[in-house]
C-alpha positions as CSV (number, residue, x, y, z in Angstrom):
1,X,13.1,-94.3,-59.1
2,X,16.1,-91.9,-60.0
3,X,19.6,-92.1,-58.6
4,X,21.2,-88.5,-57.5
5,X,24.8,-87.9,-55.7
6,X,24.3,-86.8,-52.2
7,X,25.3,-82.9,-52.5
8,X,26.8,-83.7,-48.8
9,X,28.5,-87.2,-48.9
10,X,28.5,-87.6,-52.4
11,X,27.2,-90.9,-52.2
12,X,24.3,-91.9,-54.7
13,X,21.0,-92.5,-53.6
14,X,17.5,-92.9,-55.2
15,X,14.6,-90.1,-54.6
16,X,11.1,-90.0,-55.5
17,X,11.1,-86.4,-55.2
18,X,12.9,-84.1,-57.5
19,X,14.1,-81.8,-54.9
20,X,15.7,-83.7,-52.7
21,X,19.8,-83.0,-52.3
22,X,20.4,-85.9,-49.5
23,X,20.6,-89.2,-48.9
24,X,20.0,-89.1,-45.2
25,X,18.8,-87.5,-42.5
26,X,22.6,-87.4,-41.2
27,X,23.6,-85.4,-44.6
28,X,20.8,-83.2,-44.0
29,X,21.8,-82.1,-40.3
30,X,25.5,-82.1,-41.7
31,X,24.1,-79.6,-44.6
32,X,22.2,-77.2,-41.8
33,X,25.6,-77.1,-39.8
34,X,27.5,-76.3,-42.9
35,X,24.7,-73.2,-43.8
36,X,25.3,-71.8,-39.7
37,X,28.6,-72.1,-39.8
38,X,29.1,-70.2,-42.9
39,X,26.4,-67.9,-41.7
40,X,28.7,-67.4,-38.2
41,X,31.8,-66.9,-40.4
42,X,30.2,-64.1,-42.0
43,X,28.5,-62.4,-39.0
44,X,31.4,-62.4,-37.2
45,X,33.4,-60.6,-40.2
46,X,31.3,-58.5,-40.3
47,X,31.5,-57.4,-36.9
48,X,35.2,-56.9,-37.3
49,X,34.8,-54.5,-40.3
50,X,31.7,-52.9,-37.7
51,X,34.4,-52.5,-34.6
52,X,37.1,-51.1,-36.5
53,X,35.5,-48.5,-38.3
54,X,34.3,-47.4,-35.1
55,X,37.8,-47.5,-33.2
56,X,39.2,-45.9,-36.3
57,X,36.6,-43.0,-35.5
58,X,36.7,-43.0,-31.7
59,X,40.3,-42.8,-31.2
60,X,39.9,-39.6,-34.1
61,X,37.4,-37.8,-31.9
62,X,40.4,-38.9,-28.6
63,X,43.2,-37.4,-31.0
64,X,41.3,-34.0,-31.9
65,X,40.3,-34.1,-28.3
66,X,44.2,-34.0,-27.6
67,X,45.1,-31.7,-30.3
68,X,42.5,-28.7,-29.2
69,X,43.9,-29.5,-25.4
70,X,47.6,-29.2,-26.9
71,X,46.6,-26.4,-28.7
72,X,44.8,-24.3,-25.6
73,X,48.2,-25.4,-23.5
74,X,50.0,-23.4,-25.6
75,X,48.7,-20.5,-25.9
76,X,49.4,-19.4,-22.4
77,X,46.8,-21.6,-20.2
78,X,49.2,-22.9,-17.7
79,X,48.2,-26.8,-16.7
80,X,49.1,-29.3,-14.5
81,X,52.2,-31.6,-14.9
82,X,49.9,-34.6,-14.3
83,X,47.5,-33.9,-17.4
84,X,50.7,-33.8,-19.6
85,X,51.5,-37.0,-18.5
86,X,47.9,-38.4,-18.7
87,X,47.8,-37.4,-22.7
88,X,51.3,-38.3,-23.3
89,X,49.9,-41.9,-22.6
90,X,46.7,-41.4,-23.9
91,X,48.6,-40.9,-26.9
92,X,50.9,-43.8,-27.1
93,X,47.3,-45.8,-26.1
94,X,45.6,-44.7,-29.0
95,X,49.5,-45.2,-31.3
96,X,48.9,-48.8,-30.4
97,X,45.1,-49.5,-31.3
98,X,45.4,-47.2,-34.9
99,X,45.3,-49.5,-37.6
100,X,48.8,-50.7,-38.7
101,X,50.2,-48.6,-41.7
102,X,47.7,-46.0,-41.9
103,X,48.5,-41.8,-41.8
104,X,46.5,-41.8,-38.6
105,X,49.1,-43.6,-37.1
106,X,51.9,-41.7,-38.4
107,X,50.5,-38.7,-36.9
108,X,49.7,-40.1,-34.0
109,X,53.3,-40.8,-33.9
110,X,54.1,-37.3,-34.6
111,X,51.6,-35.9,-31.7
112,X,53.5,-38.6,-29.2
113,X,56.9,-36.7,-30.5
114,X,55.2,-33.2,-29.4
115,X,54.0,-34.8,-26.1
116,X,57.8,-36.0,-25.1
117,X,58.7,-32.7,-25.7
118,X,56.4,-30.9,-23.9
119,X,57.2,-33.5,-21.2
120,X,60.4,-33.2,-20.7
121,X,59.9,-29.0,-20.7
122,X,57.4,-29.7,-17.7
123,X,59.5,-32.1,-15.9
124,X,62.1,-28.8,-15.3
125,X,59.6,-26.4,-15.2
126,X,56.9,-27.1,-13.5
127,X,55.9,-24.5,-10.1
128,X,55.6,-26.1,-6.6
129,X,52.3,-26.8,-6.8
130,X,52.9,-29.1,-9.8
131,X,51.4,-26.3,-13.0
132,X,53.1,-25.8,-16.0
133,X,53.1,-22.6,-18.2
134,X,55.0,-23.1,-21.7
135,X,57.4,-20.2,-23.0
136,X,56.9,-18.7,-26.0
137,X,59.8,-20.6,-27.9
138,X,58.2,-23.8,-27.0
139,X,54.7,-22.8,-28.0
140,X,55.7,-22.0,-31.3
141,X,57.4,-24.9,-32.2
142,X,54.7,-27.1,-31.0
143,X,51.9,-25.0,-32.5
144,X,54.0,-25.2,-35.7
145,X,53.9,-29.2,-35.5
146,X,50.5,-29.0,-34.5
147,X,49.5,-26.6,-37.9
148,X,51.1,-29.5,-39.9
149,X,50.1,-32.3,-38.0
150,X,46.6,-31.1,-38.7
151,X,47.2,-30.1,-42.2
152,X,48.0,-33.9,-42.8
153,X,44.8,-35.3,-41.0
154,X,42.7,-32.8,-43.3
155,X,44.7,-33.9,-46.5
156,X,43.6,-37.8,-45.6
157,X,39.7,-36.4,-45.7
């Protein structure tokens, strides 16, 4: 008979066969744990890495969603003051879920900027049945912030 170290407990132990790694049939439970744990660990990683890339590319599709609606606002479409405030906070929604540090996030920030704005325009100018129509002044600007904010997202691509 040969004497091995446990590969679990590191105790020695004698073996007849070659192959065997442990002294017990304790170490060898402990040794299946060890492989399903490690085998959890990295399933569940992976998953993470899985869920953000695809929150990274649904809250994209949200943001172009919100750009082309900006966009369409602007160009003389006149709109409800409750949609305004429904993508001002879709905005700030989709802000907090970006990843930390990343240029989506700064333009998102940027887009929430252009949101307030056109807030705070709709909040003094809406009609009595609660529609908006943006003047030509304000249009501009935001279109201009809109050209760049888009200029940036294609610049990341």
């Amino acid at each position: 008979m040969r004497e091995k170290m446990c590969t679990i407990c590191k105790e020695p132990f004698t073996y007849k066969n070659k192959s065997k790694q442990y002294c017990s049939n304790a170490c060898k439970q402990q040794a299946l744990r060890n492989r399903q744990k490690v085998k959890l660990k990295q399933s569940a990683h992976s998953t993470e890495e899985l869920n953000g890339k695809y929150n990274v590319e649904l809250i994209n599709r949200m943001f172009n969603t919100c750009i082309k609606q900006t966009e369409a606002m602007c160009k003389g479409i006149s709109i409800h003051y409750s949609i305004i405030i429904f993508m001002k906070e879709m905005i700030q929604s989709l802000k907090l879920n970006a990843p930390v540090d990343s240029k989506l996030k700064k333009q998102l920030e940027r887009m929430k900027g252009i949101m307030t704005t056109l807030y705070k325009y709709s909040k003094n100018n809406q009609c009595e049945y609660g529609y908006v129509c943006f003047d030509q002044l304000t249009s501009d600007k935001t279109l201009n912030a809109i050209k760049q904010i888009k200029r940036h997202l294609q610049s990341r691509v």
